[in-house]
C-alpha positions in Angstrom: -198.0 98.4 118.7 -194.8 97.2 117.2 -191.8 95.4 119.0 -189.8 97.9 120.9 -186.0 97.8 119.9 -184.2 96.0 122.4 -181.3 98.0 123.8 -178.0 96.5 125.7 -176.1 99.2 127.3 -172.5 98.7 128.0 -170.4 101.2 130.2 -168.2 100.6 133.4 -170.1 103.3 135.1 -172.8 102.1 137.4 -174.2 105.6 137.6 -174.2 105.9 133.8 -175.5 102.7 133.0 -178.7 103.9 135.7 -178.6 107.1 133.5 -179.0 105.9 129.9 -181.3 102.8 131.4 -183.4 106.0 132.6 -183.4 107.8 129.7 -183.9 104.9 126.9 -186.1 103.2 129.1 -188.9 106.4 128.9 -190.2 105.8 125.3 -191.9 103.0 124.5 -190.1 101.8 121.3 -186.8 101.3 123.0 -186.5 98.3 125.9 -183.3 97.9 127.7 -182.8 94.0 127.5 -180.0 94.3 129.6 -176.2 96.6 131.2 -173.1 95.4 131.1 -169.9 96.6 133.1 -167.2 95.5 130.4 -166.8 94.4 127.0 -166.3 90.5 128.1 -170.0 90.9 130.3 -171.2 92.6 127.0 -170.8 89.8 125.1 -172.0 87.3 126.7 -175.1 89.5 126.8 -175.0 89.8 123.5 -175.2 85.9 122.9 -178.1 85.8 125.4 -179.8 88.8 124.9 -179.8 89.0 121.0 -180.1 93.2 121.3 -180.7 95.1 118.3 -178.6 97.9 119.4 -175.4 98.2 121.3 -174.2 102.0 123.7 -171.2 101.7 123.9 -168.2 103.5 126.1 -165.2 104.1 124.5 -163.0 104.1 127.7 -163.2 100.9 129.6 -161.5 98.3 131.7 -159.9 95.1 130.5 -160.6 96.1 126.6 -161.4 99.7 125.1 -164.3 100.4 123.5 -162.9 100.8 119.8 -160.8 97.0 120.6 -164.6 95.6 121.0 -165.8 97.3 118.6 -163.4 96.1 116.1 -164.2 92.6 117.2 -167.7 93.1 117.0 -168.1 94.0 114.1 -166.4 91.7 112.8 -167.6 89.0 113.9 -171.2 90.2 114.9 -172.4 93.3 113.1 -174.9 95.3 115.1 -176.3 99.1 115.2 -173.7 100.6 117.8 -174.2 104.2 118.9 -171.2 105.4 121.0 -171.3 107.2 124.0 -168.6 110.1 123.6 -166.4 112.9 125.7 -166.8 116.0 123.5 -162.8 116.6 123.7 -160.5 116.8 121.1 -159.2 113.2 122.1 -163.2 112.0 122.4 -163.3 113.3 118.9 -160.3 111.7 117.3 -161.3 108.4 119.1 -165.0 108.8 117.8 -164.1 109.6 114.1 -162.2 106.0 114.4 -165.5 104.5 115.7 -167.4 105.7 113.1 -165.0 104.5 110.3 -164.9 101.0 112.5 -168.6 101.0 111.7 -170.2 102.7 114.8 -174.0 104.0 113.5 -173.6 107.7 115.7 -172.6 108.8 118.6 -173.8 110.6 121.5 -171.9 113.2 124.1 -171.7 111.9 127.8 -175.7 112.5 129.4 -175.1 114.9 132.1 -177.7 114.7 135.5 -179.1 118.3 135.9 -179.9 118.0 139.8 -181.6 120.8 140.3 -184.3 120.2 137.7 -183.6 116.5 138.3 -183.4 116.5 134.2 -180.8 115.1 131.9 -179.7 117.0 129.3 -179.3 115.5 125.8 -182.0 112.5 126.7 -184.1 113.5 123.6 -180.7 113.5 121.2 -180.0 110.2 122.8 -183.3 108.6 122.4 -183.9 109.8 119.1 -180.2 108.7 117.7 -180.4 105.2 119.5 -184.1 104.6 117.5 -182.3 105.5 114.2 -179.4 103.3 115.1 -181.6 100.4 116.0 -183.2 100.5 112.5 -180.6 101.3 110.0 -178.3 99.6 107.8 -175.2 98.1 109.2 -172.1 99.2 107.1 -168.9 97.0 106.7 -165.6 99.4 107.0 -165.1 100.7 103.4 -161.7 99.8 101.8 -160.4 103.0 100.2 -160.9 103.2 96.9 -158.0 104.7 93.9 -159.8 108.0 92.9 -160.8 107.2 88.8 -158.2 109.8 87.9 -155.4 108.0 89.2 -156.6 104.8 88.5 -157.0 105.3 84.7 -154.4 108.2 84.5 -157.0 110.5 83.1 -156.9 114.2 83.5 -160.6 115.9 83.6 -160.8 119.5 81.9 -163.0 121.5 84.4 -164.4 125.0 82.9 -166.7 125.4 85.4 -164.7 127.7 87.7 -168.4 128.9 88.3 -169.8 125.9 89.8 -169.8 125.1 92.9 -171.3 121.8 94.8 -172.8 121.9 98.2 -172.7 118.8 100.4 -175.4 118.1 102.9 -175.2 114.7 105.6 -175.7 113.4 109.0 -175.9 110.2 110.3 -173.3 108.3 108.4 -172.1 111.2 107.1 -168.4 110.8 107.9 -167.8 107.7 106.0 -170.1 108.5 103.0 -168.1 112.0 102.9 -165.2 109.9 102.7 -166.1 107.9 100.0 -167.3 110.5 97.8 -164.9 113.2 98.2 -161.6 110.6 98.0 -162.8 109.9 94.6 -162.8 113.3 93.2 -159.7 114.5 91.3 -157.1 117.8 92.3 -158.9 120.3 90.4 -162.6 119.5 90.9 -165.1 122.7 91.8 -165.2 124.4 94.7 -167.2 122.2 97.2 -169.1 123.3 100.5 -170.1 120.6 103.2 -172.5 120.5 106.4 -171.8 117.5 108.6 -174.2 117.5 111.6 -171.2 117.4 114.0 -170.2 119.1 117.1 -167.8 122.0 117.3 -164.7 119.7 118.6 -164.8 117.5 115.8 -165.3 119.0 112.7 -161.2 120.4 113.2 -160.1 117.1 113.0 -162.8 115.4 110.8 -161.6 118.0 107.8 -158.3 117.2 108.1 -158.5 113.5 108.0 -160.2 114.0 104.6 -157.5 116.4 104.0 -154.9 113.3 104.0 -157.2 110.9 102.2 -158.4 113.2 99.2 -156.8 114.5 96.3 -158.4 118.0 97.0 -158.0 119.9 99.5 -160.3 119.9 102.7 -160.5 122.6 105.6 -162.8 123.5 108.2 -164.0 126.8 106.8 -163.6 130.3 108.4 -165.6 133.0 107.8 -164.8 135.0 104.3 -162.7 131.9 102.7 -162.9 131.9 99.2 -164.5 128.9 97.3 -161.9 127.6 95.4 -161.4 124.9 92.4 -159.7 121.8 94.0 -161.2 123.1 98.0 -163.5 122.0 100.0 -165.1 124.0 102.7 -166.3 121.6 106.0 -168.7 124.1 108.2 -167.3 124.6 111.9 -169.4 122.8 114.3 -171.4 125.3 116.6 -171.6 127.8 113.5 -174.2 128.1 110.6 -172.2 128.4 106.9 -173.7 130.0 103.8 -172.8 130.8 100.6 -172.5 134.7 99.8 -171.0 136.8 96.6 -168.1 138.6 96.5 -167.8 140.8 93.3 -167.2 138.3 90.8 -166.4 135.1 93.0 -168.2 133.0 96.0 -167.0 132.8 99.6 -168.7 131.7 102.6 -170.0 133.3 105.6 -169.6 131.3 109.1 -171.7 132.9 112.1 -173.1 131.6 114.7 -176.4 131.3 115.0 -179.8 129.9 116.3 -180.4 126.1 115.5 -182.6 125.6 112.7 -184.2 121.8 112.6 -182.6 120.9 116.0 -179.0 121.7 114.0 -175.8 123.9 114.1 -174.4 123.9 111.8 -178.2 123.5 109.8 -178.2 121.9 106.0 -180.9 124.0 105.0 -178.9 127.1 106.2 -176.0 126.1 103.3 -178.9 124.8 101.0 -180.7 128.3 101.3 -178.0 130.6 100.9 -176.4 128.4 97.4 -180.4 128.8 96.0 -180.3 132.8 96.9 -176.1 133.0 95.8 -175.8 130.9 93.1 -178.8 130.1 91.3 -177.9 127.4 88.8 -174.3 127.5 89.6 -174.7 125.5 92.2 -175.1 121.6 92.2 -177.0 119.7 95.4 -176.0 116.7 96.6 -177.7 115.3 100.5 -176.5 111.8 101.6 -177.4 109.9 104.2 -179.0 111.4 107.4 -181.8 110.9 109.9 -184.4 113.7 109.4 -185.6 116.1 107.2 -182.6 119.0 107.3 -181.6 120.1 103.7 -184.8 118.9 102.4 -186.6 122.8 101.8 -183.1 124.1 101.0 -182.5 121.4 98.5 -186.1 122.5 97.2 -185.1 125.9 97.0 -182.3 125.3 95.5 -184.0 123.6 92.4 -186.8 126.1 92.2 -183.7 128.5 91.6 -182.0 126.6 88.7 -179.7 123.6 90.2 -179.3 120.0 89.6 -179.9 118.2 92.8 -178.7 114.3 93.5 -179.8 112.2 96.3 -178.2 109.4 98.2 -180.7 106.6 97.7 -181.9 103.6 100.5 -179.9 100.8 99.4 -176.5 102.8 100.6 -177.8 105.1 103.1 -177.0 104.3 107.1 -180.0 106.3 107.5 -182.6 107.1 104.1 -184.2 110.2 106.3 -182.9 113.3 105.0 -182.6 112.4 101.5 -185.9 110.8 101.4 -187.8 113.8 102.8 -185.8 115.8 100.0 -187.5 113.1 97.5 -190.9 113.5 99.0 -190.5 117.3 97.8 -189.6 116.5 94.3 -186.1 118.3 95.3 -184.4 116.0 93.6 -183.3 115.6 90.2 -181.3 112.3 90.3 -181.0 109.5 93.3 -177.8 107.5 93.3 -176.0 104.5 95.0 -173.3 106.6 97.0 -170.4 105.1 94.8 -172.0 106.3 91.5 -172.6 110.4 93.3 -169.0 111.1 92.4 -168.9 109.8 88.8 -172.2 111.6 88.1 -170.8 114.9 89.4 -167.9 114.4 86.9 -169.7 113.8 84.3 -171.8 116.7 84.9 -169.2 118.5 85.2 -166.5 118.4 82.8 -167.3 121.0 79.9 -170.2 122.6 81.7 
């Protein structure tokens, strides 16, 4: 049997340090090395304990969580998977985790006493095993988009087209890359994040100030637009639907589909059945297999489909399972995705 991943859990909470200790504790490829009260204990822990993942609390004494973070990452990069309040604040706080180089995060665990049961322990357990074995990313420096930076105008025709984004874990930066390097009038774009319903608000209007096109959490009946992009609402499925000569999108909620809500394959499904070979596929990083049959469908119904590939994935599971189907038309370093889409683009 291999190694189990060593686990340091830091939070000033006695009860939730006996909590997650509990929780991580009951697989067998996760060993908590050690707890730590505050972000000075932590690391010295961290020098002793040499963990290969970090929880983390965002609201602490002495230092808050992002301060560490920031310094830890800095100066000793490690899988950290923060432990989150699912509040507007919690979600502001946790998109600036994520962009500080956080792997995930996790919502509070909350004790169910009467079934002496936590909920979330199988999200938890699964998202710290991802953490502990993906790749560490440095905080991007924005990039100029290529229109501005070479003050070249692209001629899209393809008011027709229409590209439909799939991600997960280390979605939010990867989205952030890709999308700040498309110009004003590219196609209409539509995006599943796996994300929870108080964040997506927020996460589509911080890629609203950092894009040339514009980004919105969608509502149901928007119209897909040229220059628009479409983020799904968290706690609500999206897909993509005709009306007479033009796309919109259709936001419901929903039963989860692969553990998800809003689900990839959901949005994947609905651009195969929709738009045929008017729609373009892209699925970056992720852990697990959502997207992967709607991608396939997708293809078996006329579109070009491009894959994230390992090198500059946080997590090569959802893209890779979409591989595995022969989903996927082209697989890309995540900084070549938007060039490729251009390209493919422009005239078509």
């Amino acid at each position: 049997m291999a190694t189990p991943h060593k686990v340091l859990i830091v939070d000033d909470s006695a009860l939730m340090r006996q909590l997650l200790t509990r929780i991580l504790s009951s697989d067998p490829e996760l060993e908590v090395v050690g707890a730590a009260g505050d972000p000075y204990a932590a690391r010295e822990k961290i020098k002793a304990l040499n963990p290969d993942v970090l929880t983390l609390d965002i609201e602490m004494p002495r230092m808050d969580g992002l301060t560490f973070l920031e310094k830890l990452m800095r100066g000793h990069p490690m899988p950290v998977v923060m432990i989150s309040s699912l509040t507007d604040k919690g979600a502001d706080t946790t998109l600036r985790a994520l962009s500080l180089g956080a792997i995930d995060y996790v919502s509070k665990p909350k004790l169910d006493v009467s079934h002496g049961t936590v909920e979330q322990a199988q999200e938890i357990v699964a998202k710290v095993k991802a953490a502990a074995k993906a790749r560490i990313r440095r905080p991007s420096v924005p990039k100029t988009p290529p229109a501005a930076s070479t003050g070249r105008t692209y001629q899209f025709s393809a008011t027709h087209k229409v590209v439909a984004i799939g991600a997960s874990t280390g979605g939010t930066e990867a989205l952030k890359e890709l999308l700040s390097q498309l110009p004003a009038d590219f196609p209409g774009i539509v995006i599943v994040q796996h994300m929870p319903e108080t964040f997506t608000r927020q996460f589509s209007e911080r890629l609203d100030s950092l894009c040339k096109i514009r980004v919105k959490e969608a509502q149901d009946t928007d119209r897909i637009l040229p220059g628009h992009a479409l983020l799904a609402p968290g706690g609500h499925h999206m897909a993509v639907i005709r009306q007479g000569m033009e796309y919109a999108v259709h936001v419901y909620r929903g039963e989860r589909v692969n553990r998800h809500l809003p689900s990839v394959d959901v949005l994947f499904s609905s651009c195969a059945r929709s738009m045929g070979k008017n729609a373009l596929g892209v699925l970056l990083t992720g852990m697990g297999a959502d997207g992967a049959r709607g991608m396939l469908e997708m293809k078996q119904a006329g579109s070009f489909n491009i894959a994230q590939d390992e090198s500059t994935c946080v997590v090569f599971g959802m893209p890779r399972e979409a591989i595995l189907l022969n989903a996927v038309d082209q697989v890309l370093p995540l900084d070549q995705i938007p060039g490729a889409l251009i390209q493919r683009l422009v005239g078509a």
